[in-house]
C-alpha positions as CSV (number, residue, x, y, z in Angstrom):
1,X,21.9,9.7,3.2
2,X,18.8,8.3,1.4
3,X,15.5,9.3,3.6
4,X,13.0,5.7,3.6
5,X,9.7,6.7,3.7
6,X,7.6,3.1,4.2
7,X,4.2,3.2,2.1
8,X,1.5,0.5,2.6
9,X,-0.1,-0.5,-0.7
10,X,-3.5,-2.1,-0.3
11,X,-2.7,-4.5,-3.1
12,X,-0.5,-5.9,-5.3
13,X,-0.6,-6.2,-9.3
14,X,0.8,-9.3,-10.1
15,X,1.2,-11.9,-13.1
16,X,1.9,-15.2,-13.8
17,X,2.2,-15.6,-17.3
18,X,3.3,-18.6,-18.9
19,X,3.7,-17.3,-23.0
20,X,5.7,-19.5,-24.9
21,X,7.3,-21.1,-21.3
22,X,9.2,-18.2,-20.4
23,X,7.9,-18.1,-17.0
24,X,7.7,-20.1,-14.1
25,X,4.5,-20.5,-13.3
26,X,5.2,-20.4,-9.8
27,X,6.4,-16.9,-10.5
28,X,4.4,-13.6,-10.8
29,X,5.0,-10.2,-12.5
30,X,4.7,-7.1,-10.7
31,X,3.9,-3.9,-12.1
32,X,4.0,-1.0,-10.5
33,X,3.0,2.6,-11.8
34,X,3.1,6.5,-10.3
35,X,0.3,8.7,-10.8
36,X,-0.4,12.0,-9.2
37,X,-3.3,14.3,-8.1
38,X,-2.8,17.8,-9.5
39,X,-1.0,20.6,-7.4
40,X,-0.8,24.6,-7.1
41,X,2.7,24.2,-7.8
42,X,4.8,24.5,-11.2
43,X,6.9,21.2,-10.4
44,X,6.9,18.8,-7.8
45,X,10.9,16.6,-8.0
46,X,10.6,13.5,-6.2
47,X,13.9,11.6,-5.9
48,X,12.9,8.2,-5.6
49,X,15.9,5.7,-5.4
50,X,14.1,2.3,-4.7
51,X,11.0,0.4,-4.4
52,X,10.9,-3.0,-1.8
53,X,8.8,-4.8,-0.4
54,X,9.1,-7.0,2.4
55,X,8.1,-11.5,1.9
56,X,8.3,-12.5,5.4
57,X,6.7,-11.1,8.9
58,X,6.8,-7.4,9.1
59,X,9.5,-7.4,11.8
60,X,11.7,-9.3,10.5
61,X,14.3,-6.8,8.7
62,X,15.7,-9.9,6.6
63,X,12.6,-10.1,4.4
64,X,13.1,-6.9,2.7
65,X,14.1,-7.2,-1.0
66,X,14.8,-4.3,-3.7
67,X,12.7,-4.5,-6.8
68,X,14.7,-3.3,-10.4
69,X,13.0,0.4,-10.7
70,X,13.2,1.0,-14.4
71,X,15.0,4.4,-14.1
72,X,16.1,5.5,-10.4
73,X,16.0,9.4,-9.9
74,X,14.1,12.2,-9.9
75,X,10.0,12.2,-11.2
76,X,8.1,15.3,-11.6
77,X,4.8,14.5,-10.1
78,X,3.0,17.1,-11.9
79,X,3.7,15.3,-15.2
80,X,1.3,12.0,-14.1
81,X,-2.1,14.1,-12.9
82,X,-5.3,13.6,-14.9
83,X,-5.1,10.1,-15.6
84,X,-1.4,9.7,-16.7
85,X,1.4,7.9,-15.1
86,X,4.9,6.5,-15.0
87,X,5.7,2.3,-15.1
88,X,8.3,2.4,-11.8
89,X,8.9,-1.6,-11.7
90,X,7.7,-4.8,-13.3
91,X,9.6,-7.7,-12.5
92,X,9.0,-11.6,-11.6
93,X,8.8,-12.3,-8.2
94,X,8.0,-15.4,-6.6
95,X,4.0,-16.6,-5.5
96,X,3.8,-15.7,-2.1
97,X,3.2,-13.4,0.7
98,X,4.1,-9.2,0.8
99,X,3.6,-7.9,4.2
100,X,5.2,-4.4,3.7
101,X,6.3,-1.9,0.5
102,X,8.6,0.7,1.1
103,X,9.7,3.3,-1.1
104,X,13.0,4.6,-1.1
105,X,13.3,8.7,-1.7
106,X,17.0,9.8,-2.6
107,X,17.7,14.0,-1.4
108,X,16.9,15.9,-4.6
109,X,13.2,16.6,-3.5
110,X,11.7,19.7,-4.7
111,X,9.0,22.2,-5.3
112,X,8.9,24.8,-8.0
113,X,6.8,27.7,-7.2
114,X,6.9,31.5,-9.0
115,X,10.1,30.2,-11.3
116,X,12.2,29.3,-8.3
117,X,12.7,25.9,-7.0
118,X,13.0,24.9,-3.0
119,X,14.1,22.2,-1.3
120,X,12.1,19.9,0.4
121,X,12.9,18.7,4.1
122,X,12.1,15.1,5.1
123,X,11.2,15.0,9.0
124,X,13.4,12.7,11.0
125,X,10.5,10.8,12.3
126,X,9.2,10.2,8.4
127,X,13.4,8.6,8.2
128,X,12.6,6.0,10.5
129,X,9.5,5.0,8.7
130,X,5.9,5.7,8.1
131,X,5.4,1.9,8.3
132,X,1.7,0.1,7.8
133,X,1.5,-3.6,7.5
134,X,0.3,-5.0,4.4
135,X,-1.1,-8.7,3.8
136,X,-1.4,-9.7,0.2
137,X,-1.1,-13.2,-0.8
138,X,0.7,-13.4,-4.6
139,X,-1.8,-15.2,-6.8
140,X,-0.2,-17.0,-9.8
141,X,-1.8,-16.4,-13.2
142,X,-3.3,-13.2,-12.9
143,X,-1.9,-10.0,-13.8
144,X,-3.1,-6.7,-12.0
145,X,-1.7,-2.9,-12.4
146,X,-0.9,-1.1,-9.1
147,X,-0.8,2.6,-9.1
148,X,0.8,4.4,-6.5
149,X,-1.3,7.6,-5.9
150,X,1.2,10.4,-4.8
151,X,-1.0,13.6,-3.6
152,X,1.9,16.4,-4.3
153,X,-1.2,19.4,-2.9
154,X,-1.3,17.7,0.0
155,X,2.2,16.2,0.6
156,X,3.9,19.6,0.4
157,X,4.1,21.6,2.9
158,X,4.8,25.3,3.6
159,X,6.4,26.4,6.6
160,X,7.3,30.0,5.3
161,X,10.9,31.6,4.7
162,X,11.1,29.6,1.7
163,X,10.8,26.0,2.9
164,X,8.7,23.0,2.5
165,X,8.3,19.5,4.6
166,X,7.4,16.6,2.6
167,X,4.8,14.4,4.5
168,X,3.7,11.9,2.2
169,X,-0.4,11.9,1.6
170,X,-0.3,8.6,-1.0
171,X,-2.6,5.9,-1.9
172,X,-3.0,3.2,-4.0
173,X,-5.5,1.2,-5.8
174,X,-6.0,-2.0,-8.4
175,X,-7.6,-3.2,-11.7
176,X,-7.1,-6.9,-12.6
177,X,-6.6,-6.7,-16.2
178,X,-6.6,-10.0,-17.2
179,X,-7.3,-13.9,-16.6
180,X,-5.5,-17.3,-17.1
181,X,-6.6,-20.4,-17.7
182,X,-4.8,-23.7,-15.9
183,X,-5.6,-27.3,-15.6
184,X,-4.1,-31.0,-15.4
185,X,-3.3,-33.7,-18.2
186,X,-2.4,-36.7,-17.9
187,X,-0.3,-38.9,-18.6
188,X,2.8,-36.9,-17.6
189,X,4.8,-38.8,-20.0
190,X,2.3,-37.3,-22.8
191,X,4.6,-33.9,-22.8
192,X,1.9,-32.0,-24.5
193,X,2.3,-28.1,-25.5
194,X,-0.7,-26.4,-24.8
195,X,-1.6,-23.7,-27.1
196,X,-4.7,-21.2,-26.4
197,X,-6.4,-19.4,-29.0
198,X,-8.5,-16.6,-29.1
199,X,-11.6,-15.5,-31.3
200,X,-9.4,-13.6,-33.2
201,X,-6.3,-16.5,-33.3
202,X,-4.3,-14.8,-31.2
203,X,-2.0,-17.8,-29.7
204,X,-0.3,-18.4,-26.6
205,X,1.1,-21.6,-25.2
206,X,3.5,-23.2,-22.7
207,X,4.4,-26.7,-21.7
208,X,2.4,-28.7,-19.3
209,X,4.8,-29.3,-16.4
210,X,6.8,-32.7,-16.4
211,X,6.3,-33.4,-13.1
212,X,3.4,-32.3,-12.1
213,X,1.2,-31.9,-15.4
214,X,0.2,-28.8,-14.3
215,X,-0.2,-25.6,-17.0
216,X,-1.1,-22.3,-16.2
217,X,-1.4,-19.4,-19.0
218,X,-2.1,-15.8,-18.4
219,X,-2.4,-12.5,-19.4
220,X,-5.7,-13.7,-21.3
221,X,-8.1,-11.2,-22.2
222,X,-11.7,-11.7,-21.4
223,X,-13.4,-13.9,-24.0
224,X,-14.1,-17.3,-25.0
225,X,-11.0,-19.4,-26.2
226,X,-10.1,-23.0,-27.9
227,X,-7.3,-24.8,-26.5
228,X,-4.8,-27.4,-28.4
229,X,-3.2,-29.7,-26.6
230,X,-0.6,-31.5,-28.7
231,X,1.5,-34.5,-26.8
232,X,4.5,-36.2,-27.9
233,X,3.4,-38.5,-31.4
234,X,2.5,-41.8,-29.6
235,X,-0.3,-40.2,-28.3
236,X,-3.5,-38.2,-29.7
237,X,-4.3,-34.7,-29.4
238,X,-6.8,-33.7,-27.6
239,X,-9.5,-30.0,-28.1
240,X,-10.7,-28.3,-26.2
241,X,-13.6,-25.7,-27.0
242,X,-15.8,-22.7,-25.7
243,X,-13.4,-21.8,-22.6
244,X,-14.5,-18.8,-21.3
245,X,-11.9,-16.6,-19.5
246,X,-13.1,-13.5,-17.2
247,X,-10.8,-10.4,-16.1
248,X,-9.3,-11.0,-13.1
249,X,-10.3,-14.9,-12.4
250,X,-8.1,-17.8,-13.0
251,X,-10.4,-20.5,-15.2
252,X,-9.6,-24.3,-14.3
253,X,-10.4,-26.8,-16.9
254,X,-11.4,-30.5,-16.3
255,X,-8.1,-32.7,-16.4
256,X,-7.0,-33.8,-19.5
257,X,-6.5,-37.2,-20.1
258,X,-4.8,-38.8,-23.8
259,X,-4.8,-41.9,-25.2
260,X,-2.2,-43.8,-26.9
261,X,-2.4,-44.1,-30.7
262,X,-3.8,-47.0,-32.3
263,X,-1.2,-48.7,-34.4
């Protein structure tokens, strides 16, 4: 029987970007990534089975959804200390609201100490869930790394005869590592792809959204960008220059509007 041990993640990374139209931009990306404090032990072997998180209010047991963990099993904490870690999950989730993470541990926990490996026992209160709310609203266009801080020194616990009690000591913290840049044009009927490009002519694009006009691209470094807006041939393209785009901020550009060509 799997043991759920419910983690409360400050904040969430999450992206929504729009290169070459693959992605909704009503959609985000979240990454999540395992790092871990150094230890007095030889190996630490956490089974970890699953990573959800929970969209509606936190008592509502119908809002939990499983994310796709690259490679469910068994992690060796002691290989992600000093600055390393391990991607667990990045997937594309919808904008929107988190109110709870919970990671799921399988039973093949643990601890290698003097050449011999112990189990480690998960208390029955810890199966029931270590649960703290969480509040993050899921911005669109920005992409931010998560890192779930496992400390393994402080997590294991020795009760003597040879066994160890796992109670979870984790945290977690952010870096926004990028920007986006959306706007409006107008007409609708114009269809333009927008194209940015960077100082060094490094191009991504998407198409403004039929109904709406909206575009949003992300995963933009910081730096100053030119953007191409090219409609449908019955009307003119439009430039735009000197866009500045900042880590971590969404940059909204005056509507666009295009005329019709001159015959």
């Amino acid at each position: 029987m799997k043991k759920l041990i419910y983690v409360v993640i400050a904040l969430f990374i999450f992206s929504a970007c729009n290169q070459d139209d693959n992605k909704s931009s009503q959609n985000a990306v979240l990454s999540v990534r395992l790092t871990d404090a150094p230890a007095d032990y030889q190996e630490v072997l956490i089974d970890i089975q699953d990573v959800m998180i929970n969209t509606s209010n936190e008592d509502n047991p119908e809002g939990w959804q499983s994310l796709d963990i690259m490679y469910p099993g068994v992690y060796n904490l002691l290989d992600f200390t000093n600055g390393l870690d391990t991607l667990l999950v990045e997937q594309e989730l919808p904008a929107g609201t988190i109110s709870q993470v919970r990671l799921v541990l399988g039973d093949n926990n643990q601890v290698k100490m003097n050449g011999e490996y112990y189990d480690i026992k998960t208390p029955s209160a810890q199966s029931s869930g270590l649960k703290l709310n969480l509040h993050a609203v899921l911005s669109e266009g920005l992409t931010y790394t998560l890192w779930i801080d496992f400390d393994a020194g402080r997590s294991i616990v020795e009760e003597g005869n040879g066994t160890f009690l796992l109670k979870p000591v984790i945290r977690a913290y952010t870096e926004a590592s990028d920007g986006a840049i959306t706007g409006v044009v107008e007409p609708i009927e114009a269809r333009p792809y927008v194209m940015v490009i960077s100082a060094n002519n490094d191009t991504t694009g998407t198409f403004a959204d039929t109904i709406s006009g909206k575009f949003l691209i992300g995963g933009l470094n910081d730096g100053t960008y030119m953007i191409n807006f090219k409609p449908i041939e019955e009307y003119m393209p439009v430039e735009m220059e000197n866009v500045n785009v900042l880590k971590g901020e969404i940059t909204e550009v005056d509507t666009v509007r295009f005329e019709m060509v001159m015959n």
